[in-house]
N, C-alpha and C positions, 0 to 999 in steps of 0.2 A: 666254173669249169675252165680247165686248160685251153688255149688255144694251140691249132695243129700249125709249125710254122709255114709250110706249102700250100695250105688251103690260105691263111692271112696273106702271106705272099702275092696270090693266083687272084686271088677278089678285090684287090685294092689296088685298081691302076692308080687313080687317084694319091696316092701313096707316092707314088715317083714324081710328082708335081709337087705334094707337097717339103718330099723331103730335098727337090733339085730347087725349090726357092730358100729351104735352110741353107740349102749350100750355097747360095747365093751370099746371106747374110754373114756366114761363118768367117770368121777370124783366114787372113792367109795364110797361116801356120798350120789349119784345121783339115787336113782333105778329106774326102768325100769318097768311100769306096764303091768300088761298082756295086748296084743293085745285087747282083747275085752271090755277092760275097756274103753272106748272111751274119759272119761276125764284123767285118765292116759296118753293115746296117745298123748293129745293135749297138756299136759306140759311136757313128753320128750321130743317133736319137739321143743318147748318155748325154753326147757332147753340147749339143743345141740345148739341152737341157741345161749343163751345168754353164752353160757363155753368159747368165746374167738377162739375155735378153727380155723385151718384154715378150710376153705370150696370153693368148687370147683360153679362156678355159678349154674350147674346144681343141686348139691345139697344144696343149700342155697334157691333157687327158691322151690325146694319140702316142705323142713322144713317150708319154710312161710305158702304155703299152707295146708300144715299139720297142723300146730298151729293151722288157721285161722280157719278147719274146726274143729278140737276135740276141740278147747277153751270151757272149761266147762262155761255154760249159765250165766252170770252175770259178769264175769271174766274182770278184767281191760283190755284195750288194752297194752301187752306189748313196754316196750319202744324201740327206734329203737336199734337189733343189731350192735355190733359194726363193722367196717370196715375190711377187712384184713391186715395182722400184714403189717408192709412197709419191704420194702424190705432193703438186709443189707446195700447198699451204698442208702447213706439218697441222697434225688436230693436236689439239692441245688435251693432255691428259688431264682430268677432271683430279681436280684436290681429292686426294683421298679421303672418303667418307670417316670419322671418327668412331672407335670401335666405340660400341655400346659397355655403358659399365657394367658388370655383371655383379649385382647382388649377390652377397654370402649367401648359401643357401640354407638355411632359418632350421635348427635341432626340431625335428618333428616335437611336436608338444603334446603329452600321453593322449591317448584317444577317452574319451567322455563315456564313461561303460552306459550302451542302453539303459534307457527307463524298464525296469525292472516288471516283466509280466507275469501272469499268473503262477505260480508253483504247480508242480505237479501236485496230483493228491497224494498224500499220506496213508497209506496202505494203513489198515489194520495188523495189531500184533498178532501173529497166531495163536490158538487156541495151544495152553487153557486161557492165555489171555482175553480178555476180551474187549468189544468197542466203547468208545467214550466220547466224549465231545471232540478228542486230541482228534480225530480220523472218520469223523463225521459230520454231517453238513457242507456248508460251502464255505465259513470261513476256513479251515484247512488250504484248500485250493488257493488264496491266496487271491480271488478273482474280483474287479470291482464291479456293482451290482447296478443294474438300471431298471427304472418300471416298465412293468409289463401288464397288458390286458388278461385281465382273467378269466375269460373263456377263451379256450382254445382250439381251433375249427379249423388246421391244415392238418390233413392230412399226412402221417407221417414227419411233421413236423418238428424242429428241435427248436428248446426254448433256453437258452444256457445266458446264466447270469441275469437273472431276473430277481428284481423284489415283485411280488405278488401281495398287494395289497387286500386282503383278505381271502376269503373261499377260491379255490379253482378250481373251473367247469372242463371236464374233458367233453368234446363238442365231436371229436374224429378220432378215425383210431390210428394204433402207431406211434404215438406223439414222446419225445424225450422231453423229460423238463432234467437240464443238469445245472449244477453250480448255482443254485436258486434257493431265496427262503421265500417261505407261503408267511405270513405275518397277521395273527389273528384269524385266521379258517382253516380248511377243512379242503380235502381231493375231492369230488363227486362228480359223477356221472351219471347220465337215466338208467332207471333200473338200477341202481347201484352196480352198474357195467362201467369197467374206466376202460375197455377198448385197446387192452394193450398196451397202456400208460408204461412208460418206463421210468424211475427217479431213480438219479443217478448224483450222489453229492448234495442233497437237497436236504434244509433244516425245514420242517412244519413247527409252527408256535400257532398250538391252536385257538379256534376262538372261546365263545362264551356260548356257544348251542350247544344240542348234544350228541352231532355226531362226532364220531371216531375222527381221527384224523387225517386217515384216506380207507376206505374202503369200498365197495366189496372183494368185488369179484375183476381177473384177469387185467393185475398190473404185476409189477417186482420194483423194490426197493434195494438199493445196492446204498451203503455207504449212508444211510439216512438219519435224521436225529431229528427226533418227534417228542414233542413233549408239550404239556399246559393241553389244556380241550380239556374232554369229557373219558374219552378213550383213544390210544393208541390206533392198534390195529383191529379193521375189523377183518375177517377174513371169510370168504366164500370161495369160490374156487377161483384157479388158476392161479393162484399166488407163491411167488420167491421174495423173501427175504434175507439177506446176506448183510454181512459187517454191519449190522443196523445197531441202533440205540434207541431208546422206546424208555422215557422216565416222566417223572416230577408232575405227574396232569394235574389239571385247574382244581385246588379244593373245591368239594363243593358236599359238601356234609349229608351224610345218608343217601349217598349214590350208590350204583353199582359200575362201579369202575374198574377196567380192565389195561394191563399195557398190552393186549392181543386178546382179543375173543372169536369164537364161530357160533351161529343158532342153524349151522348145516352149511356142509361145502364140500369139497372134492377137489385133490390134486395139491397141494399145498408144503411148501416147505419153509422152515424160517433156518437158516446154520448162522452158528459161528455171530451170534446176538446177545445184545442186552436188554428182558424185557423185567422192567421193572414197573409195578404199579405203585404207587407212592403217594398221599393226598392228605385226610388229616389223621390218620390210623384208625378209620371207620369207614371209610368211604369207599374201601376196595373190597371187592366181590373176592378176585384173585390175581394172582400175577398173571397168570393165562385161563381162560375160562372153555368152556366144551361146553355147549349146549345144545342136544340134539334134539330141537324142537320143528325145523322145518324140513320138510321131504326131499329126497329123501335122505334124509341124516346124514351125520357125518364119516367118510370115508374118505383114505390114501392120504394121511396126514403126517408129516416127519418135522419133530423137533429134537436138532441134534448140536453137538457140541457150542451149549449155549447159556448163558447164566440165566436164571430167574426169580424172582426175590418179589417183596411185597410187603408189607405194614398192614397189611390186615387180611385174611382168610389163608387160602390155602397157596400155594406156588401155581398149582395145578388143581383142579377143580374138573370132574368129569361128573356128567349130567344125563342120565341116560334109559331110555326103556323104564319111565315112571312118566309123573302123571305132568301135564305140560309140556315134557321131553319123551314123545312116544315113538321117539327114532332111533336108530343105535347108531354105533361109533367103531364100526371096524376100521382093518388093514391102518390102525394108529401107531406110528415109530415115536417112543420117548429113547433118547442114545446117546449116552455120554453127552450127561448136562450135569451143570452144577446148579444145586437147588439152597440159594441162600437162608434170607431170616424172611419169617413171617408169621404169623398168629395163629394158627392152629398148628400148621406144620409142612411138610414138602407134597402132600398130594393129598386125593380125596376122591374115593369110589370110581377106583382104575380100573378100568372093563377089562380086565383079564380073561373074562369067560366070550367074551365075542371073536371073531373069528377078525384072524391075520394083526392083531396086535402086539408090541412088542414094546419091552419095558427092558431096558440092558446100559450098564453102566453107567448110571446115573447116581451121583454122590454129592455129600455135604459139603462143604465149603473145603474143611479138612480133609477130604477124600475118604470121608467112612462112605459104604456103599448105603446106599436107601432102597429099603425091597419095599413095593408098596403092598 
């Protein structure tokens, strides 16, 4: 903030002591104007300033302001006083430090591309293509695999990139197994209940018992590749199957081998699959089997744009309201499927007469349609 020159003036007696002992010291050529001359004032202070004298900080700090306030209006800014005199032993300036040499700065050398992690999965082709090893299981994914225990008992749990050294126990519900092979067993759970299992990228190579190779009831299979065991899929209710691959099970001579069967279930869909039964051209029952033998029978079943094929019986094999199978097979969708090669032919005692079934677009390899 400015200072007012009347009030600086009026508060500083002190001021006229110190500036009548300048005048003291001033050169005789230097005069001293009277105190009230206010541009007088302002170039004594100038002048004590620019004589060389020595000066103490406290009085070099006044004179500035002194100057700054009486500078008669228009008046240059004086130049800066000079320093105080040096003292008598001169300091000696220090040898100048040696600049440091500066290294060239070195051509970045290309960056090291990360180690290389899993791939994404590999979608499946669309229909009418269908799935194969190319987009199934977990080598696709690209993922490397480490052991895992096999019962598994969290909870909503996710088990990704796992080898499974034989059968796996679903223990809780929820549970993901992805990017995984099962190696010589089977999915199971109590009750033939997997809890809401979900597999996701997962190869099964089943073992030497006989069950299926995950069944029954309330899991989904997305992306899956099942093969060797006894059977594929078994299915009871709540089941999806998607992009899957279901082939080549364990010979095993005068079986009844299925790459998907049901003995009764409810809710169930397989799309956009390959279920082939394959063994030694005796050993398969069918490619998909219907047997409505447990209570109460089979209902709300959809197999749709999907391949099915087999080396021995039927593609399709329905079983129904006779003697061992005393339960029926409604609300069943067969829908744009291709029905490859197999030993008797593409189906066999299609329950057309029971209620909410549907048989539609569904053809030979060639695309001739198949009315069953």
């Amino acid at each position: 903030m400015q200072l007012d020159r009347r009030h600086w003036i009026a508060g500083t007696a002190a001021a006229l002591v110190i500036v009548a002992a300048f005048a003291a010291t001033t050169p005789a050529n230097s005069a001293v104007a009277p105190l009230d001359d206010q541009a007088a004032m302002g170039n004594a202070c100038a002048a004590r300033l620019a004589s060389g004298r020595p000066l103490t900080p406290a009085q070099r700090n006044w004179l500035e302001t002194c100057r700054a306030v009486f500078a008669p209006a228009g008046s240059p800014s004086p130049s800066a006083s000079p320093s105080a005199s040096p003292s008598a032993s001169p300091s000696v300036s220090p040898s100048p430090s040696p600049s440091p040499s500066v290294s060239p700065t070195p051509s970045p050398s290309p960056s090291t591309p990360p180690t290389a992690g899993p791939t994404p999965p590999t979608a499946c082709p669309a229909w009418p293509a269908v799935p194969d090893s190319a987009c199934t299981g977990w080598r696709h994914t690209g993922v490397s695999l480490r052991t895992c225990p096999t019962t598994l008992a969290v909870a909503g749990g996710i088990y990704d990139g796992c080898s499974f050294p034989g059968s796996v126990v679903i223990a809780a519900a929820g549970i993901t197994i992805s990017r995984s092979y099962i190696d010589g067993g089977h999915v199971e759970g109590a009750g033939y209940d997997l809890r809401g299992v979900r597999l996701v990228d997962v190869e099964i190579s089943g073992g030497t018992d006989n069950f299926a190779a995950i069944g029954n009831s309330n899991y989904s299979c997305l992306r899956c590749d099942i093969h060797g065991g006894l059977r594929g899929l078994a299915l009871g209710s709540n089941v999806v199957v998607t992009d899957s691959y279901v082939h080549d099970q364990r010979i095993v001579p005068g079986a009844h081998q299925t790459a998907a069967s049901t003995h009764g279930g409810a809710h169930v869909r397989i799309e956009h699959s390959t279920l082939r039964c394959n063994s030694d051209r005796y050993a398969c029952s069918n490619g998909v089997s219907f047997y409505s033998e447990d209570p109460p029978g089979i209902d709300d079943m959809l197999i749709t744009r999907s391949h099915i094929s087999t080396d021995a019986g039927y593609c399709l094999g329905f079983f129904s309201l006779q003697p061992g199978k005393p339960y029926g097979i409604t609300n069943t969708r067969i829908v744009d499927n291709v029905l490859g090669a197999s030993e008797y032919g593409p189906v066999a005692n299609w329950p057309a007469s029971q209620a909410g079934n549907v048989w539609s677009g569904n053809t030979t390899p060639g695309g001739t349609p198949i009315n069953p």
